[in-house]
Every structure is written in C-alpha cells, then in structure tokens.
N, C-alpha and C positions, 0 to 999 in steps of 0.2 A: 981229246977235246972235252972240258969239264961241262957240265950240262946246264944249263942255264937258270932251268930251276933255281940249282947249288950257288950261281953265284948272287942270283936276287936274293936268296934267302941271307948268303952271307952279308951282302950290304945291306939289305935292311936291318941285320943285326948291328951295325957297326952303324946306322944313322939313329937307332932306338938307342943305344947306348951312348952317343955325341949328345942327342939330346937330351937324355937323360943329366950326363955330366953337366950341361950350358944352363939346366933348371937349376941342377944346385950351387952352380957357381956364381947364378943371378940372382937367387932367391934375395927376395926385400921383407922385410919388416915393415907394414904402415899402418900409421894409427891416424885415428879420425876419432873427433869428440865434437859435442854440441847438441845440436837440438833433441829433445826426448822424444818429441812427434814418432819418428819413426825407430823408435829404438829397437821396439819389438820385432819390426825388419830386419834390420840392420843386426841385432844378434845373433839371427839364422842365416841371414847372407853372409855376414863374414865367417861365418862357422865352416857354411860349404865350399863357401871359396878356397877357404884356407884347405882343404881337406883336398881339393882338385887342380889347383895351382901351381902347389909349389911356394908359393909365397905366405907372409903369415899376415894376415890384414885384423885389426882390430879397432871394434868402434867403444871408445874409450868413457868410462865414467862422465856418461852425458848431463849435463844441467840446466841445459838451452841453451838457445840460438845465437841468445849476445855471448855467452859463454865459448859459445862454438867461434863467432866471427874474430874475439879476442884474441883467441887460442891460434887463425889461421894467421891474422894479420898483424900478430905483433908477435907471437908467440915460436913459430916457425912447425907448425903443426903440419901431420902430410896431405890431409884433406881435413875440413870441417862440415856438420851438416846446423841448416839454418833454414827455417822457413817463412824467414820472412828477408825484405830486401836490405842493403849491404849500403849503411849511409857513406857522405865521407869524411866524416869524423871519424866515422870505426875504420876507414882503411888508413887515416892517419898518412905517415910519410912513405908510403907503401911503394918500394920500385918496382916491384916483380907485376906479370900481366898473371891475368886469373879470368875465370868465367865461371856462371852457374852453371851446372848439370841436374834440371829436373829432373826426377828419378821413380817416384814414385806418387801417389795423391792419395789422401784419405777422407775420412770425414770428422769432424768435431763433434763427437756426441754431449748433449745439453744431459747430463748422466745425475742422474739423482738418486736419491732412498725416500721414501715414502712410507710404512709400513702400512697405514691405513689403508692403501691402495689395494692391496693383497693381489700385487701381480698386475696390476691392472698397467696399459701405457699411458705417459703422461701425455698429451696433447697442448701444444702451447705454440701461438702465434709470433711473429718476431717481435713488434710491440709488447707482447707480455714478458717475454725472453729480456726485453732491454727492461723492462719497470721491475723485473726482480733483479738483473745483476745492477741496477741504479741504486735500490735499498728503496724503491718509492713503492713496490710492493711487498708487501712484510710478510705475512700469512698466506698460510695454503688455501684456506678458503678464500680470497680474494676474490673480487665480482668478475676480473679480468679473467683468472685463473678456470675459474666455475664456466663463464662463457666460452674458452676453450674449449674446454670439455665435452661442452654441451654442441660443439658445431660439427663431431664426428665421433662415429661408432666407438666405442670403446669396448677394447677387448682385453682380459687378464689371463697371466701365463701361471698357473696352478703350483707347479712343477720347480720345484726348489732348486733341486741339481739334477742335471742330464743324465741320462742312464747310458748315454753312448758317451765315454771321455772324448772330450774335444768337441762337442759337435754340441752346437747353439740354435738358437731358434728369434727372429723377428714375426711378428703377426702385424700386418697392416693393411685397415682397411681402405679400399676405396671408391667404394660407395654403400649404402646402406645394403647390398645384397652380392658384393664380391669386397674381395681381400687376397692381397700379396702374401705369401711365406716366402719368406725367404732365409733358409739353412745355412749355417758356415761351419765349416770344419777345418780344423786347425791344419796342420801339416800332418801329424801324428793319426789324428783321424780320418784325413782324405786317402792315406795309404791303408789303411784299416779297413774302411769302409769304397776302396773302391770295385766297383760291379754289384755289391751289395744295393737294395732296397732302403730307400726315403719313401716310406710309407704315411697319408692321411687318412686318418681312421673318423667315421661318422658312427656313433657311436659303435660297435665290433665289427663296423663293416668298412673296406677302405676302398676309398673315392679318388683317391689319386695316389701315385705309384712311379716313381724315375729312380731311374737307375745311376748309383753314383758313377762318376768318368772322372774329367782328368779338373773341374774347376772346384774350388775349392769353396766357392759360395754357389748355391743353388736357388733360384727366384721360382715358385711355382701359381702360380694364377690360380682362386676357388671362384667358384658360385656359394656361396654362405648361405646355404637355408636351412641349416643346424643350428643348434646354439652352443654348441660345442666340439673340437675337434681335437684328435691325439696326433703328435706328430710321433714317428717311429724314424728310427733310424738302423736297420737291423733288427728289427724285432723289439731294438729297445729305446722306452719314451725318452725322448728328448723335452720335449714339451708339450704339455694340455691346455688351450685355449680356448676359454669361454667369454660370450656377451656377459657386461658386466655395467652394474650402474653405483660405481663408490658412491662415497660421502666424502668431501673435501673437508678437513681435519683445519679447525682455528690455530694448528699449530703453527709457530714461529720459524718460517725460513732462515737455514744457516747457509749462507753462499758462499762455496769454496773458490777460489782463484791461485791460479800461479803467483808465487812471491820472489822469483825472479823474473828479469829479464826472458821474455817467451817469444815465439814464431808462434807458437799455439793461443798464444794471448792476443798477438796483433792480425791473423788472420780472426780469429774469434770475433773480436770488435768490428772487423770490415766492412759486415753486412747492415749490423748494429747503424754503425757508420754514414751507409748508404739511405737508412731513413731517418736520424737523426742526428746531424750536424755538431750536437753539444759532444757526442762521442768521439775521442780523438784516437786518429788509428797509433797504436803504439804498441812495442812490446813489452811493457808495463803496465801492467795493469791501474795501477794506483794514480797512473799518468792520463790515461785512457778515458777513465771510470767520467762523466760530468763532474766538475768540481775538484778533480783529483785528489779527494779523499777517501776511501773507503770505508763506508759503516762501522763503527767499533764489533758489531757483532757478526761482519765478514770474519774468516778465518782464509790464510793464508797455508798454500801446499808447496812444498819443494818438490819439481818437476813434474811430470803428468804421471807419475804412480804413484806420488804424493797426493796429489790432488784426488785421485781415485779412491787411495787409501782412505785419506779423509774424509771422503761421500759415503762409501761401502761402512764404514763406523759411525755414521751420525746418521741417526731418524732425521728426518725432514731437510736435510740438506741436499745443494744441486751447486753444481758447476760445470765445469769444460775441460774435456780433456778427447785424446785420442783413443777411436772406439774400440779398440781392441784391449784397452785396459778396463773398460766396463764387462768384455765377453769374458776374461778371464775369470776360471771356473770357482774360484776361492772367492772371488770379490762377489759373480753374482750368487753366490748363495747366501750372500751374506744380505741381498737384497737390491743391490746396485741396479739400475736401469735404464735404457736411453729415453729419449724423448721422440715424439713425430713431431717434426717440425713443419709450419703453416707456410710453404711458399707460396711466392707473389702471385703465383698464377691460380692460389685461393685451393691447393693440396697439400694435406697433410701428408709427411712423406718421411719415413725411414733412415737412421745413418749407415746405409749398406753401401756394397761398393757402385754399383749400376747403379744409385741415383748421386754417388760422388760425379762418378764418371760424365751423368749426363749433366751437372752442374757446369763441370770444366770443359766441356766441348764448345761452349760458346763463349771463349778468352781469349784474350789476345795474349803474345809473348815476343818480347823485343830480341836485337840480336843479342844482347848480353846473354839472353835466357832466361830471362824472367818472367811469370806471366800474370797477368793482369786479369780479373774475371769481372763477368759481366752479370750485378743482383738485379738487375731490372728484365730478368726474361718472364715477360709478363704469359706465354703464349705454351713455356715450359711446364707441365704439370708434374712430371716426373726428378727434378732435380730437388736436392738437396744443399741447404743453401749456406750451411755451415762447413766447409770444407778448407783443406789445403797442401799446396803440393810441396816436397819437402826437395830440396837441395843440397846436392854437395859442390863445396868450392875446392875448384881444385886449380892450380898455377899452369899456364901454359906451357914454361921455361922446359927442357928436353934435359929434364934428368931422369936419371934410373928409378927415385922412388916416384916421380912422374906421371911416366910409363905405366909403371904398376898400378897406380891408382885409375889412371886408364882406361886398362885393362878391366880391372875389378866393375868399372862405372859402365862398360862395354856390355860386358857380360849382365851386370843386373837387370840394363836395358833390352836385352836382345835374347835373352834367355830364364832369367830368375823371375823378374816381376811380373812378364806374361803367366808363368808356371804356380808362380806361390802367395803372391801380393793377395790374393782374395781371402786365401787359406790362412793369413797373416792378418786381416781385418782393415785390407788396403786398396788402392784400386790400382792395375797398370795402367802407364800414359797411351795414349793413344793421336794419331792424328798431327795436325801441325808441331803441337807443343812435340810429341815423341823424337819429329824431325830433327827440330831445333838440339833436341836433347842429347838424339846422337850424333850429330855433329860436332855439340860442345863436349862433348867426351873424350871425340879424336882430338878434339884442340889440345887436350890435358896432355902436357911433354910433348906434345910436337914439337915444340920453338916457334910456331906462329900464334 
C-alpha cells in the first residue's frame, strides 16, 4: 500500500509543474502608455508585477493623457492611463466596450523655487494660485502673495539633501503653537528604515520618536514651543526646521505649465474652475488659461518631469506637477518645493497623501468609473484641494491580453497601492470609489 504522504507529494509535484507549464504558455506581453501623473507608480508596479507574474506588463514612454486616450482608442494599445475624462470625439468610431479602472490618487503639488526663501514653505491661497497661473500676478512680492504669507506660520527646512536616501520631510503648521510632520520614504527606504527610529529633536533632546512599520508616509502631530526642530530618521537628518520671517523678492515670476495635452492640467484647473468661471476645465492648458493665451513669459514643459525639471532650474519659477517629482532627491536639492495650499474651510494644508485621501472621500463616481470631486467642503479642514485620481482604460471584450491587464489592475488594487502608493508619493483608493474600482477591473476581458 503506497503511503499517502508519497502520493500528495507526487501530485502536488505534477500540479506545481502543470502550472508552471500553463504560466509559460500564457505568458502576455502588455503595454500601456499615457498619462505621466502616475508614471512614477506605474514604473515600480510594472516592474513587480512582471517579476511575480509571469507576464511582461509595460507602461510605455508616457506623454499624457490625450496621448494615452489616442494610443487606446485609435491606436490598439493593451491599456492606457488618463486622468482626466474620455470625450466622444476621442473615442471616435470606437466598437469595442471599455471602462475606467481608478487605481490610484495623488496630489498636484503648486512646486516652485524660490531661493530668497531659504527653505522657507510657500503659503498661497487658491485666488493667489489662479492670479499667478493667469499672468495678472507678475512678481513675488505681490500684495496677494505677502498677505498669504502673512496668514500662517511660516516654517523653513535648513537641510539641502536628506542624510537618510529616500526619506523626505513636509513641516506644516496648524496653528500658531502645533504643526503636522509628515515623513515619506520611498520604497528603497521604507525597507531600509523599517523598525528603525523617526526621531524629533528639540534642540539635543528628542520629543517624539515612532517607530517605522509597514506605511510608507508617516503624519506625526507636535506641540511647537521651539523655534526649531531636527527630524532624524536613523540617527540621520533628514530635515531641520525652523520659524522663519523671509523677504518676498520683486523678482519676476516664470510659470511653468504642461505643453501638451494633460490629465494633470485639466484636473489642475478644476478647483481653479470652481471659483472662477473665466477658467475652462481642459487638458490644455493654453485652452484653459482666461483668454487662451498664455503670457509670452510662461514657459512650457514636456510632461510632469519636464515641467519639474524646468522649476528645479529656474529661480523664481512655479507650476504644477505631480508630488513626487518635486520629492525626488536630485530635483529637491536643487531647491524645488511644494506649496500649503489655503483650503475652503480657511486651512493651509500640505500635498501629502492623508490630506489627498481626505479631499477624495467626499466625490461622487458614476458607473463608468469615473469620479467627480466635491471643492466646496467648506466644513473640511484637512483636505487638499489640488488632487487627482489616475485611470487606466481597459476593453471589456474577453481576450487574453484582456485578462492580463485584469489581472495586473486587480492586484494594484487589492495588493500594491494599499502597500507602496504612499511610499511612491501617492494615496490608495479607498471607500465607494475603491468598490467601483474593483469591479471595473473584473469587467476588463470578462466579455460583459
């Protein structure tokens, strides 16, 4: 009588190896191209995917969104990603069914250089925010700008480049005697640094102390009755922040914007939008803009690492882009920095991912997938009101590269962007929209 141990083992070897064979005789190639919003995602998800799969999934030379929607629906692309919505001009004569899959949300950082500021963060209201991308406010000293300024603590980060690789630092106050930190560490350094010490130091003495785990962005609450604080991450500074009272510089604002077709452009405008009318929502900026001209002394970026690149090299310039291309370590040392932006509910507030997150919990999202956010949460203190959530389109129809893309949208949903999106400079979905999400995921190659 053979022993039954012997035979489980022999068939488990014989369905380890069936499936093995069935991986490689399915394995798909799919590529995906478009929006740049989330590229810096989408480089490290397709990378793991492809490494755990079996399949080789690739998000291809991105250039935005309209680039992307052209690429799915005329081009025969396997998925695209687009973050803004899907006219129907662009889907043209289009038989096949498709749907969105929101996948992941970020924030827009209003990212500037300054040098006069020496670290210091910019503070700007959304009315100041539209009178400089309009060109009606020219100069940094601006009475607009100066009264920003002056309506909340201003604190400056010392600290050139991080002593722990990967690992950044936000300082945001919220009221004249506490303040937000809020720490992100890349992927590279959430593994580095986990179990280890995020240390605040008042001057050699330190006042708060968490221990890293498994998120990748850390929010820690002070009482500020220092004028100065060191953030530590392992023993080593990440960032020194002190009160600070700049001098706003007569210098000439250069406004960087997208020169294509953007999802990052037509979310950007949206909020713009919601308080004044002259702003048209579009993915074009120069469409957008009042008047649809753009200042002669705008300068224009090719996609958001362009646009980044172009702030991080120019003194006194600012534009919009996604905030993970302001955290990168090259760009901020070169000076780059985000803004706190003034929301409705009269809070200046941080482009982290917890005040993305708390921006988009109050949107609505149709059954297509798409969602709709709501600038009037007068009641919100804590959201950030520049944000947006990125998309990928993928075809219903129940084919094999279908499936795969599926798959892939399955797993980012239910596994990756819980785990890395924060660590990435992103927020995961949460909540109705997440539902909606994986739903439309399964839809992708079902045949329904």
């Amino acid at each position: 009588m053979k022993s039954f141990r012997k035979v489980f083992a022999s068939t488990a070897l014989v369905v380890v190896g069936s499936m093995s064979v069935a991986t490689m005789a399915s394995a798909e190639s799919i590529v995906g191209t478009g929006a740049t919003f989330p590229a810096t995602f989408q480089a490290s998800a397709t990378a793991e995917y492809s490494k755990s799969s079996g399949h080789t999934v690739a998000y291809s030379n991105p250039t935005g969104s309209g680039a992307g929607k052209t690429a799915f629906f005329t081009a025969g692309q396997d998925f695209a990603g687009t973050d803004s919505s899907v006219s129907s001009t662009q889907t043209g004569s289009t038989a096949f069914s498709w749907v969105y899959v929101p996948y992941v949300a970020g924030a827009i950082s209003i990212a500037y250089r300054l040098d006069a500021l020496a670290g210091a963060t910019l503070n700007l209201s959304i009315p100041t925010v539209a009178g400089i991308f309009d060109g009606t406010i020219k100069t940094w000293n601006d009475p607009a700008i100066v009264a920003d300024m002056a309506a909340n603590p201003i604190w400056a980060n010392s600290t050139k480049k991080s002593g722990f690789k990967g690992a950044s630092a936000l300082w945001t106050p919220t009221s004249a005697t506490a303040s937000t930190l809020t720490v992100t560490l890349n992927p590279a350094a959430l593994k580095a640094a986990k179990g280890k010490k995020i240390e605040v130091m008042e001057d050699k003495k330190s006042v708060k102390t968490v221990t890293v785990a498994a998120k990748g962005q850390i929010e820690i609450a002070l009482t500020t009755k220092a004028a100065a604080y060191t953030v530590k991450v392992d023993g080593k500074e990440v960032a020194k922040f002190a009160q600070s009272t700049p001098t706003l510089p007569s210098t000439p604002i250069t406004v960087v914007y997208r020169s294509s077709t953007s999802g990052t452009t037509n979310n950007f405008i949206k909020p713009l939008n919601a308080f004044n009318s002259k702003w048209t929502i579009d993915d074009s900026f120069t469409k957008a803009i009042p008047g649809g001209v753009a200042p002669t002394s705008f300068q224009a970026g090719v996609g958001s690492d362009g646009v980044a690149n172009l702030i991080a090299d120019t003194n006194g310039s600012i534009g919009y882009t996604e905030v993970s291309y302001v955290t990168d370590a090259t760009r901020a040392a070169k000076g780059i920095r985000s803004a706190s932006v003034k929301n409705v509910a009269g809070k200046f507030v941080a482009p982290t991912a917890a005040a993305t997150s708390s921006m988009i919990a109050d949107s609505d999202i149709d059954a297509k997938g798409f969602v709709t956010f709501n600038f009037k949460q007068t009641t919100n203190t804590t959201a950030y009101p520049f944000v947006a959530v990125t998309y990928a389109l993928g075809r219903t129809e129940a084919t094999s590269k279908a499936v795969v893309v599926s798959g892939y949208l399955q797993w980012i949903l239910n596994t990756y962007a819980p785990a890395a999106a924060e660590s990435l400079g992103y927020a995961p979905l949460s909540g109705a929209i997440l539902t909606v999400a994986k739903n439309n995921a399964k839809r992708v190659g079902s045949g329904n």
